[in-house]
N, C-alpha and C positions, 0 to 999 in steps of 0.2 A: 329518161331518154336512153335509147339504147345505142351503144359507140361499136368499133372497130377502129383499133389501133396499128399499124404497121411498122416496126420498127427493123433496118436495114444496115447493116455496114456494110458502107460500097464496094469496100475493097475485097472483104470477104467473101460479100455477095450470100449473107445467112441474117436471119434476123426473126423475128413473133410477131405472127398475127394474136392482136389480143383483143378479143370482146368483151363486152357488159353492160353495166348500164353506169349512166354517167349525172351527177349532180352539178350544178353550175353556183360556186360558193362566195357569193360576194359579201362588200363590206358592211353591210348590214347583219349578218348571219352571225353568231357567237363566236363560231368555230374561224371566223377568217384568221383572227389576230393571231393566236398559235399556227396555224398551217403559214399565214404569210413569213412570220420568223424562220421556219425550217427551209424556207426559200430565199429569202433574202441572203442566209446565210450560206446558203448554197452556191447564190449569185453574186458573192460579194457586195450585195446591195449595190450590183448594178443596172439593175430592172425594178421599174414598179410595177404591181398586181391589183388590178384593177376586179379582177375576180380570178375563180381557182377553181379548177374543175379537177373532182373527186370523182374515181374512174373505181368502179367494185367489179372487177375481175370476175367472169361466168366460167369462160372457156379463154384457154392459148394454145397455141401450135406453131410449132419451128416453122420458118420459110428458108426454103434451099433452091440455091440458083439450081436451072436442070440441068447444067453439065455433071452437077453433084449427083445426079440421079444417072444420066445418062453416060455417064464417065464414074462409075463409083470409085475408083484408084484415083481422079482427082483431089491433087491438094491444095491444101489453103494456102500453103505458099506459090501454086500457080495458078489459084484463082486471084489472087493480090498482083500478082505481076500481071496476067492477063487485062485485071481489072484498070491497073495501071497506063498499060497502053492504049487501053480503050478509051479512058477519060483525060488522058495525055497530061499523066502525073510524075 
């Protein structure tokens, strides 16, 4: 199955587009009980995992808000404060 992941920091307003293709790892599969432990312990065992999706990375590329583009003397400390006032943080 093939993904596209988007990952964002609002405040920053930067983040990865990430593609690939994606396997869906549930508790039948050998592999679940090792990957379930690197999560649990990640989450304090405060979430169960019913399954696990194992993402094999094709292609990634940066995402930049376009003032970064269009303002390239833009900074990340006035894109955080801009970002702040926009989401009335």
């Amino acid at each position: 199955m093939c993904v596209c992941v988007c990952v964002i920091d609002i405040l920053v307003q930067k983040g990865f587009q990430i593609k690939g293709s994606a396997k869906i790892i549930d508790k039948t599969n050998l592999d679940f009980s090792e990957r379930e432990k690197v999560l649990l312990k990640m989450t304090g065992g405060k979430f169960s995992f019913a399954t696990i999706t194992k993402i094999t990375v094709e292609q990634a590329k940066p995402i930049l808000a376009p003032k970064y583009v269009l303002y390239p003397e833009t900074t990340e400390e006035e894109q955080i404060a801009g970002a702040k006032l926009a989401y009335g943080i």
